[in-house]
C-alpha positions in Angstrom: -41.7 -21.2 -8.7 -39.5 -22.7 -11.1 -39.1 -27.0 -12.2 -35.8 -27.1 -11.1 -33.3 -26.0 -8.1 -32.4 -22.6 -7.8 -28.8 -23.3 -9.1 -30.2 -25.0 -12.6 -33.2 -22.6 -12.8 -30.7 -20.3 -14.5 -30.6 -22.4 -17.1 -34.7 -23.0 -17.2 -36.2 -20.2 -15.8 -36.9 -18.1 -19.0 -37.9 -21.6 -20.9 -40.5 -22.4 -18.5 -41.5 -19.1 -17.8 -42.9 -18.8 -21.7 -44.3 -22.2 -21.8 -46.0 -22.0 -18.3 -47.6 -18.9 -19.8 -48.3 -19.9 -23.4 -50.0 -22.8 -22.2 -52.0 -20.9 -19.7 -53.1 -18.3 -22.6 -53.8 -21.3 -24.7 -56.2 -23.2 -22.4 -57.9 -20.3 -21.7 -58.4 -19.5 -25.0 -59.8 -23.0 -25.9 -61.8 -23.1 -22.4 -60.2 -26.7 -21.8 -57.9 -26.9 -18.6 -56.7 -30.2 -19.6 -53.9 -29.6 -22.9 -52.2 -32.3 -24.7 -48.4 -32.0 -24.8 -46.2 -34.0 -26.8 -42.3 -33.5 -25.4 -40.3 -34.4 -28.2 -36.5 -35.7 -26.6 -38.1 -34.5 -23.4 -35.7 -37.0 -21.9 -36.2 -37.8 -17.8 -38.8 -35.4 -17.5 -37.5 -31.9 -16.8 -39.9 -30.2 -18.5 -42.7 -32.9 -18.9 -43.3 -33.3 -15.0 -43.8 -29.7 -14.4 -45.8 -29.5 -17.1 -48.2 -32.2 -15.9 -47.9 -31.3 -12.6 -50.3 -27.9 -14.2 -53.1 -30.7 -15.1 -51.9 -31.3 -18.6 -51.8 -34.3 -20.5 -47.5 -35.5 -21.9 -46.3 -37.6 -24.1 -42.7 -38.1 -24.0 -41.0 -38.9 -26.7 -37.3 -40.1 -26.3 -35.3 -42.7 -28.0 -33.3 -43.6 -24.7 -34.9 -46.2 -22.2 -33.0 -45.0 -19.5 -34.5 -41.3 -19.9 -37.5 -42.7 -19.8 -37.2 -45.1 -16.9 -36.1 -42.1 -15.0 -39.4 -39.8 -16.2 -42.0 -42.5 -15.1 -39.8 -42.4 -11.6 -39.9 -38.8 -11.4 -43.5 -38.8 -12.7 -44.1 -41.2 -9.9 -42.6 -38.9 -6.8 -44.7 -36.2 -8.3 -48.0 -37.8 -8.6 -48.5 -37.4 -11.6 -48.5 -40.8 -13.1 -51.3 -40.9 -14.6 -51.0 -37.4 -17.5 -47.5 -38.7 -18.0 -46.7 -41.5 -20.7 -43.8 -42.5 -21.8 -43.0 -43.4 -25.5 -39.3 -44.4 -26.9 -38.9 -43.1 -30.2 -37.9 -39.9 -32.1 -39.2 -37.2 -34.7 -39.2 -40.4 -37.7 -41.4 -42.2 -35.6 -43.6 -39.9 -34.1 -46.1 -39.9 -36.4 -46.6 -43.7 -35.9 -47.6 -43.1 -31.8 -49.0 -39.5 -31.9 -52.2 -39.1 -34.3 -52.0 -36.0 -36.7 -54.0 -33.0 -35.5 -54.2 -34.9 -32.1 -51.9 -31.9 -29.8 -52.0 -28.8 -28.7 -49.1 -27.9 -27.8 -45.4 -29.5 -28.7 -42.2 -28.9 -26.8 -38.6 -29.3 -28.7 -35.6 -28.7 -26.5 -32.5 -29.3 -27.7 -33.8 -31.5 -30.7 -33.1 -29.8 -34.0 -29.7 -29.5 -33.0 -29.0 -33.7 -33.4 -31.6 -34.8 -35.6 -30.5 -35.5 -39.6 -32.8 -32.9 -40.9 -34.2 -30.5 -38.8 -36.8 -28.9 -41.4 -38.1 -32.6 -41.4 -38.1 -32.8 -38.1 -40.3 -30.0 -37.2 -42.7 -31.1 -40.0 -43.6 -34.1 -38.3 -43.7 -32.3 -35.1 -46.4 -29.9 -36.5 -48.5 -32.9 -38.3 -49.5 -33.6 -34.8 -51.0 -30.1 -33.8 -54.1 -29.1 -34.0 -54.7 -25.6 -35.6 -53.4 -22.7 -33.1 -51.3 -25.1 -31.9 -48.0 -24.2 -30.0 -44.5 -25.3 -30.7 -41.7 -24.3 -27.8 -38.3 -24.6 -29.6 -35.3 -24.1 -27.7 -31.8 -24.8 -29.7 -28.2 -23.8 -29.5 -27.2 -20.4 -30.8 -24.7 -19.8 -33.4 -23.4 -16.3 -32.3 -23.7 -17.0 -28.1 -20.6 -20.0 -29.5 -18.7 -17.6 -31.0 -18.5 -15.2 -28.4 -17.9 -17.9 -25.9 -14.9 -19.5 -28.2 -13.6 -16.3 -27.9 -13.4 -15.3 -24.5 -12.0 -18.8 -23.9 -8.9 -17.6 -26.0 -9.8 -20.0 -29.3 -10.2 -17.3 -31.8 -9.2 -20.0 -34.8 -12.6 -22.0 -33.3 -14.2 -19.0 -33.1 -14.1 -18.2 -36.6 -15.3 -21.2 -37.4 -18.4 -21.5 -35.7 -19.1 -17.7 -37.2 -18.1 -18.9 -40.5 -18.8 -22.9 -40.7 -22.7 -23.7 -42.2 -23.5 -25.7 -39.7 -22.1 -23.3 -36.6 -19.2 -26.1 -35.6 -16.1 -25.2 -34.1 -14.0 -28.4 -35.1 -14.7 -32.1 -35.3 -14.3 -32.2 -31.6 -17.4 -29.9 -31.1 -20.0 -32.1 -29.4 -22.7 -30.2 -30.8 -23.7 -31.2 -34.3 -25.8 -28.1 -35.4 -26.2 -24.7 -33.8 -28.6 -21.9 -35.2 -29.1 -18.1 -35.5 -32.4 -16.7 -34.8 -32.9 -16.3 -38.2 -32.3 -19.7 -39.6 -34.7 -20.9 -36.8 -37.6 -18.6 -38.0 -37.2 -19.4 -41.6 -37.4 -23.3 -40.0 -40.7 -22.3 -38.2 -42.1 -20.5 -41.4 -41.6 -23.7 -43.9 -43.4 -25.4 -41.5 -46.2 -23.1 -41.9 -45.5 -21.9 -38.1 -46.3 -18.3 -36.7 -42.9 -16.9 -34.7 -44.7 -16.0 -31.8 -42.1 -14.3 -29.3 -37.9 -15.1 -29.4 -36.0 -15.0 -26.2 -32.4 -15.3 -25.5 -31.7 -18.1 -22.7 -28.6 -18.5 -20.6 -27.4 -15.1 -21.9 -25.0 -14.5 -18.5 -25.4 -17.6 -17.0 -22.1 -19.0 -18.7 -19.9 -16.6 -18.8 -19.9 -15.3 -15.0 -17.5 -17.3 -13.1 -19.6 -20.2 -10.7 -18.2 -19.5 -8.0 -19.1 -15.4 -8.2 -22.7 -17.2 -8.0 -22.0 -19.8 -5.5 -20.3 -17.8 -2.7 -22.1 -14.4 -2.7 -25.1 -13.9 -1.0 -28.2 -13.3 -3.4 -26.2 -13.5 -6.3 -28.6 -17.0 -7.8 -31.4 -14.9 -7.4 -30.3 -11.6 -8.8 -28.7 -13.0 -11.9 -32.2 -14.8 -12.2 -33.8 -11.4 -12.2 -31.3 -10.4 -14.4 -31.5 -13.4 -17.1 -35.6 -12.9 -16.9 -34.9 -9.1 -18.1 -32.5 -9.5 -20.6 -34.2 -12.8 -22.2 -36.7 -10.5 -24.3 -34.5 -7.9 -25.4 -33.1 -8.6 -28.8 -29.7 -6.7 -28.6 -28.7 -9.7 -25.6 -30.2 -12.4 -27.8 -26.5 -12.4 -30.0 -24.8 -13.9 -26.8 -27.6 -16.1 -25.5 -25.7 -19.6 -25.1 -29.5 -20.9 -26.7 -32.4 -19.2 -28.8 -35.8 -20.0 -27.6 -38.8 -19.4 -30.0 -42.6 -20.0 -29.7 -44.7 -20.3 -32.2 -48.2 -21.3 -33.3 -50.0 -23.2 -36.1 -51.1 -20.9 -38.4 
């Protein structure tokens, strides 16, 4: 049912879930079964390959070699070689190997976060869609941090993510960005974007113990039930350890 093993489907479920759908709406809508996808840092192909694998055509677009070694093998096992191709670069350079107006749907997972300037970023990524286009962002959310900093014990780190403009606990933070829902539909709207639905992902996943999961019987599959619920309710999407919003080309 879902791209990836049970265990990591936690993490993907409610992603893939949206985009499986949105794409399905969308093909209908156009009467073409055959979409164009660009997956911008779409990486080894976690989301591309399951994508294709629905008959669509993706570009994956990924500044790491190695990533993309690993997606043409993956695309390989699958079969689906041939709506799979494989581009190194990033959102600077995308314009230069996707035409504008060429897509119909784009997938950015994990990308605003790193990139210099995200509202740049998802301009270009829009230049390439064709009107009614779809845009599948998935980035890391500002309030899920806090709460997690907290329950760790590091209430100084806490505050800082809650009160830091760019959602950092410290210079040790690995993660260079994070986002609130908010900031990530006022992102969508300068990019003349249409918020479509928001859904909170990995809102339990990370804080019940692993081994809760691991060692009771059914517990995978009933906290997936459970994350599937609670992803469209806004009162959960505060703790969500990421923020996933589709929208369309106005």
């Amino acid at each position: 049912m879902y791209p990836t093993r049970p265990r990591s489907a936690l993490r993907t479920a409610v992603v893939w879930e949206v985009v499986r759908a949105a794409l399905e709406r969308r093909s209908a809508e156009l009467e073409r079964p055959v979409l164009d996808v660009v997956d911008t840092g779409g990486g080894t192909g976690n989301f591309a390959v399951p994508v294709a694998k629905l008959g669509h055509r993706v570009t994956v677009v990924d500044p790491s070699p190695d990533a993309l070694f690993a997606l043409e093998r993956r695309a390989a096992e699958a079969g689906v070689t041939d709506l799979v191709r494989a581009v190194q670069g990033d959102t600077q350079t995308l314009p230069e190997v996707v035409p504008a107006g060429s897509v119909d749907a784009v997938l950015c997972h994990g990308v605003l976060e790193v990139v210099d300037d995200p509202a740049e970023a998802l301009g270009s990524l829009t230049g390439a869609l064709r009107k009614g286009g779809l845009v599948s962002l998935l980035a890391a959310n500002r309030t899920g941090a806090v709460l997690a900093r907290a329950l760790a014990g590091h209430f100084t780190e806490a505050q800082a993510v809650l009160d830091g403009p760019d959602g950092r606990w410290g210079t040790g933070d690995p993660m260079p960005r994070r986002f609130t829902g908010d900031e990530l539909a006022e992102l969508a709207s300068g990019a003349g974007l249409r918020v479509v639905s928001v859904h909170g992902v990995r809102v339990f996943a990370d804080l019940v113990p692993g081994v809760l999961v691991d060692t009771e019987p059914g517990a995978t599959d009933a906290l997936l039930r459970l994350e599937l619920a609670a992803a469209e309710l806004p009162a959960f999407h505060a703790v969500a350890t990421q923020l996933h919003v589709l929208a369309e080309l106005a």
